[in-house]
Each structure stands twice: as C-alpha cells, then as structure tokens.
N, CA, C and O atoms as a GROMACS GRO file, in nm:
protein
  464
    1UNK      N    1   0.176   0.075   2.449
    1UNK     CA    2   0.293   0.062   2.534
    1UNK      C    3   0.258  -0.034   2.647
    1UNK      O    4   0.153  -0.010   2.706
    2UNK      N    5   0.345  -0.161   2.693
    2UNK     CA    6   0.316  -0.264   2.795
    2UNK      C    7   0.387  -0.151   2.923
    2UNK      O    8   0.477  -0.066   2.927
    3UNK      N    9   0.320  -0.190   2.985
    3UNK     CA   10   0.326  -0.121   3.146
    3UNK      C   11   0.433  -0.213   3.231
    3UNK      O   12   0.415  -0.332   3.205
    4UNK      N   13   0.513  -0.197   3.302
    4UNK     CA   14   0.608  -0.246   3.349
    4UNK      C   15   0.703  -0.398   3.271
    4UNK      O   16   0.728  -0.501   3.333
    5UNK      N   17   0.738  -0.372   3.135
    5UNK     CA   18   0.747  -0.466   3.073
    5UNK      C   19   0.926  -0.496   3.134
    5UNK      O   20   0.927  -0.605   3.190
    6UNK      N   21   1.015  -0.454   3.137
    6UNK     CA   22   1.152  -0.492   3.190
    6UNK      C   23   1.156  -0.413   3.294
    6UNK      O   24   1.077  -0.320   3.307
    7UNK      N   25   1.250  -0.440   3.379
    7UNK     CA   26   1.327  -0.367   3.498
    7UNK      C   27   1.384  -0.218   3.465
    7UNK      O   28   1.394  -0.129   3.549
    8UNK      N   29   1.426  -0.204   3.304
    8UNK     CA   30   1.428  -0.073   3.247
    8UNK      C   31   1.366   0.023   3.227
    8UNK      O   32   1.433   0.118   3.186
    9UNK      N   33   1.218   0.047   3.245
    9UNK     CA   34   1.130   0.040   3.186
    9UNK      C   35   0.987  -0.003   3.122
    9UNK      O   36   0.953  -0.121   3.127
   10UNK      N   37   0.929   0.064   3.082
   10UNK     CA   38   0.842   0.058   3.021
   10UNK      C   39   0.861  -0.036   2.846
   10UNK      O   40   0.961   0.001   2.785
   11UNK      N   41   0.772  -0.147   2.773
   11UNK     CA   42   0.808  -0.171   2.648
   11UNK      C   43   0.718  -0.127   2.581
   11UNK      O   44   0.600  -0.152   2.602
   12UNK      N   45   0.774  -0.036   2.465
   12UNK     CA   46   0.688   0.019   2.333
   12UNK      C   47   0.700  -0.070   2.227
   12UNK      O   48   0.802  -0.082   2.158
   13UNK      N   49   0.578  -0.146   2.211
   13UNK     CA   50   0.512  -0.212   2.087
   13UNK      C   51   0.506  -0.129   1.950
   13UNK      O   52   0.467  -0.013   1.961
   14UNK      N   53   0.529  -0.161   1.864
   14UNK     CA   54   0.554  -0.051   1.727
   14UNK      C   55   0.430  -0.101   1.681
   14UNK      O   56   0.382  -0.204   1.728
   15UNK      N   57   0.349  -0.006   1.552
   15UNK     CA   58   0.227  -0.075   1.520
   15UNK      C   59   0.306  -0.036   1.390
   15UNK      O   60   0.362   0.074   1.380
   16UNK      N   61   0.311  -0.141   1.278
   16UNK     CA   62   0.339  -0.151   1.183
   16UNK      C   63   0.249  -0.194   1.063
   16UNK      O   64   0.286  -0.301   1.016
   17UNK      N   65   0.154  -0.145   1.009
   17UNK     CA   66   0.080  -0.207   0.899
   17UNK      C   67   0.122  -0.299   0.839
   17UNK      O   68   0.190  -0.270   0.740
   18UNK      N   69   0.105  -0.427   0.866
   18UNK     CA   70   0.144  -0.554   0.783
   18UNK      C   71   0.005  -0.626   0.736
   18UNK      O   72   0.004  -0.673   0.622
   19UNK      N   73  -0.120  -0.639   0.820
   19UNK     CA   74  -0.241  -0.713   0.789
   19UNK      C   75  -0.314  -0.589   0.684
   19UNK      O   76  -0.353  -0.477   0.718
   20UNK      N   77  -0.319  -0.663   0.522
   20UNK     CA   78  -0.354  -0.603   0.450
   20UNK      C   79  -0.491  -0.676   0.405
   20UNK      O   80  -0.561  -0.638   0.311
   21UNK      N   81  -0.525  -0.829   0.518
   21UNK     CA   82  -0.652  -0.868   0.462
   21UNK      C   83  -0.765  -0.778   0.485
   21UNK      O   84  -0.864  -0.781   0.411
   22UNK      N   85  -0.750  -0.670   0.622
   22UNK     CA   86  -0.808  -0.551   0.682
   22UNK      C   87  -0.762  -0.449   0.713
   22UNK      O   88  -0.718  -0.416   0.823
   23UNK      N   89  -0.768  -0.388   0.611
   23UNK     CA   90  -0.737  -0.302   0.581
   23UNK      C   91  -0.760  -0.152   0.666
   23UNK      O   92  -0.675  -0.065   0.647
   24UNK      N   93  -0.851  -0.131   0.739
   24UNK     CA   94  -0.952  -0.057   0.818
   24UNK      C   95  -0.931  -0.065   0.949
   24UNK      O   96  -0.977   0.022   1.025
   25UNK      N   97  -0.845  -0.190   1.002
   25UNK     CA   98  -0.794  -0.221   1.079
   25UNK      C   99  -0.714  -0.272   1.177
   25UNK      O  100  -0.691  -0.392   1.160
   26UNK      N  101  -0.648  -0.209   1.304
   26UNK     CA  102  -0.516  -0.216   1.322
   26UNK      C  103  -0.501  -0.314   1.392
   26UNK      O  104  -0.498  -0.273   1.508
   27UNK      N  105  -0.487  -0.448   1.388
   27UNK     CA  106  -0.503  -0.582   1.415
   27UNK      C  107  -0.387  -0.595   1.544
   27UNK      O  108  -0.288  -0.522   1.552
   28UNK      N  109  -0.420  -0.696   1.638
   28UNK     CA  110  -0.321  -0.689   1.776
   28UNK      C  111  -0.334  -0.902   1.813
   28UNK      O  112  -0.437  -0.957   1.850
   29UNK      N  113  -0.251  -0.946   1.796
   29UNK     CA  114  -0.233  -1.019   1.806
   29UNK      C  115  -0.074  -1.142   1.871
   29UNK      O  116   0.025  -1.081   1.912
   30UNK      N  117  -0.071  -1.261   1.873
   30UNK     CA  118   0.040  -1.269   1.857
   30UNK      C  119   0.081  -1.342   1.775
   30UNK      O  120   0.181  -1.404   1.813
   31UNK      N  121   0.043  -1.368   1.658
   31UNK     CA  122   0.074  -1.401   1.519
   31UNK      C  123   0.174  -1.327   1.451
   31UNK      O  124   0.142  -1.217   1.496
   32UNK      N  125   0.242  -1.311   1.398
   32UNK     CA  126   0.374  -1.236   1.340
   32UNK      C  127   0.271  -1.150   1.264
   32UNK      O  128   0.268  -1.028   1.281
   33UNK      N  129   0.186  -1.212   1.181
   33UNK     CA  130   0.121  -1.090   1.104
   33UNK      C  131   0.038  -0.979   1.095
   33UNK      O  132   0.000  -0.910   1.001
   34UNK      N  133   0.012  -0.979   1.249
   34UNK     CA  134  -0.071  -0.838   1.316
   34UNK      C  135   0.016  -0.736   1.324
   34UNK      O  136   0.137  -0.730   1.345
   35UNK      N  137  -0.108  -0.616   1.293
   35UNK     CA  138  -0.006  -0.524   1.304
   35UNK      C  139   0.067  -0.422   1.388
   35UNK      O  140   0.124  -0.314   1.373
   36UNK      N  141   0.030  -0.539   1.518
   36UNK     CA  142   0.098  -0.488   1.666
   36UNK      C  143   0.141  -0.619   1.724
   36UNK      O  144   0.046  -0.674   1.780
   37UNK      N  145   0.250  -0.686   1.728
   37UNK     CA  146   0.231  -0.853   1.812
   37UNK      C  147   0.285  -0.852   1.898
   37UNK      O  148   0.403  -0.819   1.910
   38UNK      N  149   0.190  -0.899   2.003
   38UNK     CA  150   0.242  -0.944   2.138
   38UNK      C  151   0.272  -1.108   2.180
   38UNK      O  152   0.212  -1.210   2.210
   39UNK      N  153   0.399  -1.059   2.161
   39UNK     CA  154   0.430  -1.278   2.180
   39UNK      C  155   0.394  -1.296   2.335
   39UNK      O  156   0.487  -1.271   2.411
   40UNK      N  157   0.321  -1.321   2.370
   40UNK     CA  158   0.247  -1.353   2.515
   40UNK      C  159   0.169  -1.479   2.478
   40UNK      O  160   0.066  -1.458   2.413
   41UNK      N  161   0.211  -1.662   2.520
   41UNK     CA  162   0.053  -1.702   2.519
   41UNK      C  163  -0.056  -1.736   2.527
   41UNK      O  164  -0.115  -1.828   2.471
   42UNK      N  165  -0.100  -1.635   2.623
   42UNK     CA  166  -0.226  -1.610   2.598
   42UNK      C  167  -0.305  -1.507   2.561
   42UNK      O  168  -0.419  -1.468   2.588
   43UNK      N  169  -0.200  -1.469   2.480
   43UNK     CA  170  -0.287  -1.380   2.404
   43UNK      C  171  -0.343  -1.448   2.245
   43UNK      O  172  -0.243  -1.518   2.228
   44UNK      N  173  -0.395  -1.465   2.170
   44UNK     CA  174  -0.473  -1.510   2.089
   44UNK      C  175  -0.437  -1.486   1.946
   44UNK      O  176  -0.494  -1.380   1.920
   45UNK      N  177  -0.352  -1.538   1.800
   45UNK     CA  178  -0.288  -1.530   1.707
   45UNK      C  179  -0.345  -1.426   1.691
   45UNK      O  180  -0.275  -1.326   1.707
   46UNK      N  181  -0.438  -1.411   1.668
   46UNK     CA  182  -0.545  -1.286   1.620
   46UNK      C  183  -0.632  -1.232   1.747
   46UNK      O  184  -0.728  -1.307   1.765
   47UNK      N  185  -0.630  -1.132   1.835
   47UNK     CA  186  -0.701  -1.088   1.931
   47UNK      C  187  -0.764  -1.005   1.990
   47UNK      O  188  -0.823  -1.020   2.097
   48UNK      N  189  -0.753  -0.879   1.905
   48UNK     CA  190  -0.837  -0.788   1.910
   48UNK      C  191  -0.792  -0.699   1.787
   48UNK      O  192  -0.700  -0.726   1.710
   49UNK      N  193  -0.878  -0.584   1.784
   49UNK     CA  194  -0.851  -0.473   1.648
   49UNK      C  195  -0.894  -0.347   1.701
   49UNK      O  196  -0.989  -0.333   1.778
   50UNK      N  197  -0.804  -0.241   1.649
   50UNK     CA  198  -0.820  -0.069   1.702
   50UNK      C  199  -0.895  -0.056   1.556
   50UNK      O  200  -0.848  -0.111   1.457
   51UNK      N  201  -0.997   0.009   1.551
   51UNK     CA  202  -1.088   0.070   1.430
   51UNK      C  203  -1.077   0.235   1.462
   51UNK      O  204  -1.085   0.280   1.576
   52UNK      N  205  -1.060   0.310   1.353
   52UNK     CA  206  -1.131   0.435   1.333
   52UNK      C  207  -1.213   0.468   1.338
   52UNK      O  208  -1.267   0.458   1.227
   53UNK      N  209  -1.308   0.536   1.445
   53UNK     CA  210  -1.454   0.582   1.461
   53UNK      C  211  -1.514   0.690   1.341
   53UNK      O  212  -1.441   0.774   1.289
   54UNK      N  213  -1.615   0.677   1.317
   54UNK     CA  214  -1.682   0.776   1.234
   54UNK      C  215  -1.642   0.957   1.268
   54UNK      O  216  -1.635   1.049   1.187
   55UNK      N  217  -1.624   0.959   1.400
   55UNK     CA  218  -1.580   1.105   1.466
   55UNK      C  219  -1.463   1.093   1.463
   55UNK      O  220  -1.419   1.190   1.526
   56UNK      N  221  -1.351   1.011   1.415
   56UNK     CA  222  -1.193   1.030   1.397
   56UNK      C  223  -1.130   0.964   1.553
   56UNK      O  224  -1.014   0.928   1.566
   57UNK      N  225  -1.230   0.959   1.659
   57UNK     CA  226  -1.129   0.899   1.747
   57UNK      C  227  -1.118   0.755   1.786
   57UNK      O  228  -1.235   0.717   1.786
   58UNK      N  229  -1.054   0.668   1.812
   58UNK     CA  230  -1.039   0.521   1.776
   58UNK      C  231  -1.152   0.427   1.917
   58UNK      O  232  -1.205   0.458   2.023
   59UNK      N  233  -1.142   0.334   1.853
   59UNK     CA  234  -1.237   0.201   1.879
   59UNK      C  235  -1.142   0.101   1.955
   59UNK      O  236  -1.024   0.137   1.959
   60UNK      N  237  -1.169  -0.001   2.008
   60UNK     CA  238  -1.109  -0.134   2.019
   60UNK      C  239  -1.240  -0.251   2.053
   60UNK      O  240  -1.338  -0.246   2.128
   61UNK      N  241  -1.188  -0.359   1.958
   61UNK     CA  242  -1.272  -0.467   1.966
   61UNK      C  243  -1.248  -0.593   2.000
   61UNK      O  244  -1.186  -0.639   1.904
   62UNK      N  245  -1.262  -0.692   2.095
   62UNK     CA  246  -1.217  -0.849   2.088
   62UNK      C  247  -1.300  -0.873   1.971
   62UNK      O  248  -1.410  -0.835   1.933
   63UNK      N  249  -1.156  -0.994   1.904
   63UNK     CA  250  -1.171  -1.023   1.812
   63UNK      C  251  -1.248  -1.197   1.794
   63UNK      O  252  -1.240  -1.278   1.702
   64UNK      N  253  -1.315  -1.203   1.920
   64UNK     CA  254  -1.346  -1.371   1.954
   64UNK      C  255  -1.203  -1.452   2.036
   64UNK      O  256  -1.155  -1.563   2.014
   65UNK      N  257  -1.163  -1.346   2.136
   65UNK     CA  258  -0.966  -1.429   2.132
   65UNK      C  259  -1.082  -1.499   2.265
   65UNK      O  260  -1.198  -1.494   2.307
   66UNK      N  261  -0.939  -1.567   2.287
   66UNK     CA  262  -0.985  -1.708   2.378
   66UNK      C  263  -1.015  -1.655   2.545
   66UNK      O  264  -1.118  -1.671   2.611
   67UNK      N  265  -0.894  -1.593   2.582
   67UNK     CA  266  -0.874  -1.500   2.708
   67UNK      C  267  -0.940  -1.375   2.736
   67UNK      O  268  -0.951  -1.334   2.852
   68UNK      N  269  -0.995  -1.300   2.615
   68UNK     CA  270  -1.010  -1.173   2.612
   68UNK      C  271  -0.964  -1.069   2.615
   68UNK      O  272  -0.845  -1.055   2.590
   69UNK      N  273  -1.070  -0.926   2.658
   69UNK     CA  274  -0.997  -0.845   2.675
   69UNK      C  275  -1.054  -0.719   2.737
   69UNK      O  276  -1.174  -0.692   2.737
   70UNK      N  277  -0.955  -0.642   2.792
   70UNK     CA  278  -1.049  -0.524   2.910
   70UNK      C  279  -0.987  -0.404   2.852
   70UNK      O  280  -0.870  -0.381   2.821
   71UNK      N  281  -1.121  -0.315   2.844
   71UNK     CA  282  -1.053  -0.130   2.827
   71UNK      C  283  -1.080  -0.096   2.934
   71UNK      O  284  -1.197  -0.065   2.957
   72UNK      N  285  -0.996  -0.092   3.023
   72UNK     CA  286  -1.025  -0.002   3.183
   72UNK      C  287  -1.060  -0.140   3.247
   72UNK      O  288  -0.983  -0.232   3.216
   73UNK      N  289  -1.185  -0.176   3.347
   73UNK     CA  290  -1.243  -0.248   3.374
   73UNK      C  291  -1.335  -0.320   3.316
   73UNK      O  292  -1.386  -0.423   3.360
   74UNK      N  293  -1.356  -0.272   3.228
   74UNK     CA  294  -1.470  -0.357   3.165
   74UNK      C  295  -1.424  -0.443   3.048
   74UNK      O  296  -1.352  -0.394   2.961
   75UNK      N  297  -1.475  -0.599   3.043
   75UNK     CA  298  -1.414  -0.671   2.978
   75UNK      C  299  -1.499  -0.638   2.843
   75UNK      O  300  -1.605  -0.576   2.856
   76UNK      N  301  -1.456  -0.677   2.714
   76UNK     CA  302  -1.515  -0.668   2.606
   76UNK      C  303  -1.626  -0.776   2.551
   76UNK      O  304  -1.617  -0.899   2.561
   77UNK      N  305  -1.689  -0.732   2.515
   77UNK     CA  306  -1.754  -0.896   2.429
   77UNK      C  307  -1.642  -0.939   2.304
   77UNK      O  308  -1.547  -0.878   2.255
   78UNK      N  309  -1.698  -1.065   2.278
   78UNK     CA  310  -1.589  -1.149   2.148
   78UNK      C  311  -1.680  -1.056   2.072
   78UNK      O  312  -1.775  -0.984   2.103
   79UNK      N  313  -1.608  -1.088   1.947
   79UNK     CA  314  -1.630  -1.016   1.849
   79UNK      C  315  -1.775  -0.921   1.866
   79UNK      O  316  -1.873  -0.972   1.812
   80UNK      N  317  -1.798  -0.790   1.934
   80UNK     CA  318  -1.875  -0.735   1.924
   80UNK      C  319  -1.789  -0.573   1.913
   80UNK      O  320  -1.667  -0.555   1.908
   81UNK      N  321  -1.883  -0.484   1.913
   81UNK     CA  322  -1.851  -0.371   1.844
   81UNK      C  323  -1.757  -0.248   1.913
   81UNK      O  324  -1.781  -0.218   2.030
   82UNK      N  325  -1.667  -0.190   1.853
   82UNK     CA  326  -1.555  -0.141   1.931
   82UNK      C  327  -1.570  -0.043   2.027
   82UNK      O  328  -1.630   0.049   1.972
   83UNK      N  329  -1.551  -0.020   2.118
   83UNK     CA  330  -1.596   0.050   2.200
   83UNK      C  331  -1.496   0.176   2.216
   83UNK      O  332  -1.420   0.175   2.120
   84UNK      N  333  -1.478   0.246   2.271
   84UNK     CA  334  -1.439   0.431   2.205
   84UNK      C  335  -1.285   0.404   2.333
   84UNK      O  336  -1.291   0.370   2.451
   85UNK      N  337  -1.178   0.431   2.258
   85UNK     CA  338  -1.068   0.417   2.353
   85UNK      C  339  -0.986   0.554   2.366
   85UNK      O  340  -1.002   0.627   2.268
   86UNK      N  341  -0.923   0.594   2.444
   86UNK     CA  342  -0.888   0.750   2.467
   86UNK      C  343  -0.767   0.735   2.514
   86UNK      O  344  -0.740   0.628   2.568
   87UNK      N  345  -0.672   0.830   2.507
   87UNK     CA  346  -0.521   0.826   2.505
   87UNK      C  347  -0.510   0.827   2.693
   87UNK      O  348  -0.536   0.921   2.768
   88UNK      N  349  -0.477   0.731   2.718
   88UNK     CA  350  -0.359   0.705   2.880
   88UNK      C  351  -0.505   0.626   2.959
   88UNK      O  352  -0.533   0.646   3.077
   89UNK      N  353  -0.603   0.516   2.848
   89UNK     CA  354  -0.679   0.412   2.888
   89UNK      C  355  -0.568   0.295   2.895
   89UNK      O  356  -0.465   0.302   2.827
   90UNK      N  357  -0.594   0.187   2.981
   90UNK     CA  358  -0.566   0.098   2.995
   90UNK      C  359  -0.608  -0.027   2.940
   90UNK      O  360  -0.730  -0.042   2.948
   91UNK      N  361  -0.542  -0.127   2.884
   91UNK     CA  362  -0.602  -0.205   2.834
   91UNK      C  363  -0.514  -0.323   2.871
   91UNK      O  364  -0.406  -0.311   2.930
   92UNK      N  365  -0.569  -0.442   2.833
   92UNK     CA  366  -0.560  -0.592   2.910
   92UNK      C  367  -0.604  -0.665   2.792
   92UNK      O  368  -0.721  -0.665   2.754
   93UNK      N  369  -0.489  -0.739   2.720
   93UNK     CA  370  -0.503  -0.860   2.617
   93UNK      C  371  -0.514  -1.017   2.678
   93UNK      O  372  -0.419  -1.059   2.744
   94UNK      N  373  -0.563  -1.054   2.668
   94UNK     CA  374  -0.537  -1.224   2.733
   94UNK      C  375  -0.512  -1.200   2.921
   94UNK      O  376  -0.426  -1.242   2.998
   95UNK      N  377  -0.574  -1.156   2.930
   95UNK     CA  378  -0.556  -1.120   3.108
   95UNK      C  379  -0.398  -1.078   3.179
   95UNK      O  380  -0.363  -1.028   3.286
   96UNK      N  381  -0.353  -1.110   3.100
   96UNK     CA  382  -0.149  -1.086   3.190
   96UNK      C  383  -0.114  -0.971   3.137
   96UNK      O  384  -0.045  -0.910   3.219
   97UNK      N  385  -0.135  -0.885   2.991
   97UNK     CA  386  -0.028  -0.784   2.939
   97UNK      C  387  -0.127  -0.674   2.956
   97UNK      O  388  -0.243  -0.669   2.916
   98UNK      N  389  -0.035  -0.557   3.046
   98UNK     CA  390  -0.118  -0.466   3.035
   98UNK      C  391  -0.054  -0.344   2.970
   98UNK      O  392   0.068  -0.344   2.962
   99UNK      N  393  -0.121  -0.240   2.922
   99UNK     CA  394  -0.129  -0.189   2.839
   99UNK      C  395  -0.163  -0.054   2.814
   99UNK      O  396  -0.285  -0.050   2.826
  100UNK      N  397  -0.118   0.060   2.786
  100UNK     CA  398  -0.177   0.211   2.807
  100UNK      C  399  -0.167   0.219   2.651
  100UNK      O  400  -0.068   0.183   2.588
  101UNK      N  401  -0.323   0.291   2.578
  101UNK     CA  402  -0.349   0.355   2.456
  101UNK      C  403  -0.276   0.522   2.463
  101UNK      O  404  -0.341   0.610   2.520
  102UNK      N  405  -0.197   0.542   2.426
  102UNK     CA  406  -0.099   0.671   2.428
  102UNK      C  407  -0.099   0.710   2.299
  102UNK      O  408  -0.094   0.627   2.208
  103UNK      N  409  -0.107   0.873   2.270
  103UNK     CA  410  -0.086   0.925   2.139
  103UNK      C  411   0.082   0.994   2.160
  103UNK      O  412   0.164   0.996   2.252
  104UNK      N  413   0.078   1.030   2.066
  104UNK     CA  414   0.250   1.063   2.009
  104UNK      C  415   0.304   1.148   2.129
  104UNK      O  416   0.421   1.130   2.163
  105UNK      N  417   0.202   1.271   2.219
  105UNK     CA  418   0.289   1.313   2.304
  105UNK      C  419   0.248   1.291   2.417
  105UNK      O  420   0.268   1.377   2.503
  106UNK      N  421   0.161   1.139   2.459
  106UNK     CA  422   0.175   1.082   2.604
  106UNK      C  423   0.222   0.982   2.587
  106UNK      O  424   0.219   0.902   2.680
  107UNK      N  425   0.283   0.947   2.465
  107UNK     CA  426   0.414   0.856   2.500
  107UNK      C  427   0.525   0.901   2.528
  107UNK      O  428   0.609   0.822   2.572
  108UNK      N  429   0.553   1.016   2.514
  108UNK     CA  430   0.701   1.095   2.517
  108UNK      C  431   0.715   1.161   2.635
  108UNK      O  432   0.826   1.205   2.664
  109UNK      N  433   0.590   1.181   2.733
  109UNK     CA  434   0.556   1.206   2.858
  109UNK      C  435   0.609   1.084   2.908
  109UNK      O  436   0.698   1.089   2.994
  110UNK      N  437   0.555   0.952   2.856
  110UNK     CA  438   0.576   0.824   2.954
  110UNK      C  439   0.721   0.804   2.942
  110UNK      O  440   0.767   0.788   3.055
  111UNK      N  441   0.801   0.800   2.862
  111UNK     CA  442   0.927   0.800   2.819
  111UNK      C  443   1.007   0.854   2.896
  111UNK      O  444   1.113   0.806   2.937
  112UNK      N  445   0.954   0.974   2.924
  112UNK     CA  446   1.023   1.087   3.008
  112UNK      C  447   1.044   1.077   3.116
  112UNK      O  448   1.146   1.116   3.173
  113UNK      N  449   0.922   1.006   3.180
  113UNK     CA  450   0.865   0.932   3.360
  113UNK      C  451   0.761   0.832   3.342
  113UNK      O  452   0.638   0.826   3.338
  114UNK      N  453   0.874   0.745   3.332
  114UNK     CA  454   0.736   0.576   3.347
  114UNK      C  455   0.643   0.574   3.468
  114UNK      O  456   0.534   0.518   3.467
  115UNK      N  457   0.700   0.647   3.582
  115UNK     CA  458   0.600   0.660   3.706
  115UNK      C  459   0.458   0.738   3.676
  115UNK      O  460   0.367   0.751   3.757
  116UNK      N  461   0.461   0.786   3.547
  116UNK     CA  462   0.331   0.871   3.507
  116UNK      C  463   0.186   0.785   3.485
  116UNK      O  464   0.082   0.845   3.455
   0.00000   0.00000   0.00000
C-alpha cells in the first residue's frame, strides 16, 4: 500500500501474479509485467522482489534497480539477499514511493484509518 498516495487516501497496489519467468517470486517493478507495478520513474522496470522465507515469513530484495531501495532505514544492497520484512514495515522503491508491507487485516485497519 503507497502511503499518502491521493488527497483521498491511501493507494492499494494489487499484487497480481503475472511474472511467470519467476516463479518463486513476487516481482515489483514498473514494467507492466511485474507482479506489483509502480508507474513511478524512478523506480526501475524490474526493481525489487518479495521471496518466501524458509520459516514462511517473507523477504525483500533489490533487484540491481538504479535508485534502490529501503526496508525501514536501511537501504538494501543490489541484487543481494532478501532481508526478512514484517507486516506495517515501511518500504521505499526508487527513493520517492513509500510504502507499508500490510497483511490482509492491517490493511483493513489502514482502510479503516489511514492516520494509523
């Protein structure tokens, strides 16, 4: 979900499985064919990826994008290994879009009160 994306609101990004070259992973880009796109650009056709951790809870990785990218404060390395992301972290694609990792019922919290 982008964090102050209109005057309405908050904007929810849909993640739609479309990148079937990776399968394993949930690709974020702004290429039409990721399977989250953020038309922002500087964000990077291809720019980062959410992975499934071995313990079931998810990853995020820069994918080598040009701008980068931050979970919380800390920026990521390019393509290095995903680092452990947790529901109502913040995240930062290409430095301008920011971003909260939300599961099904802290989005419906945020929905409820974007001031959350």
């Amino acid at each position: 979900m982008a964090d102050g994306g209109s005057q309405n609101g908050p904007v929810v990004l849909p993640v739609q499985k479309l990148q079937t070259t990776f399968p394993s992973m949930i690709t974020v880009g702004r290429a039409r064919n990721n399977d989250i796109v953020v038309p922002d650009a500087l964000v990077s056709k291809f720019h980062a990826f959410f992975r499934q951790l071995d313990d079931g809870d998810w990853g995020l990785a820069d994918a080598g994008s040009a701008n980068g990218t931050k979970l919380g404060d800390v920026e990521l390395p390019p393509k290095g290994q995903p680092e452990r992301v947790r529901a109502g972290d913040k995240i930062v694609f290409g430095g301008v879009s920011a971003f909260r990792f939300l599961d099904a019922g802290g989005l419906w919290a945020a929905l409820r009160d974007p001031a959350r």
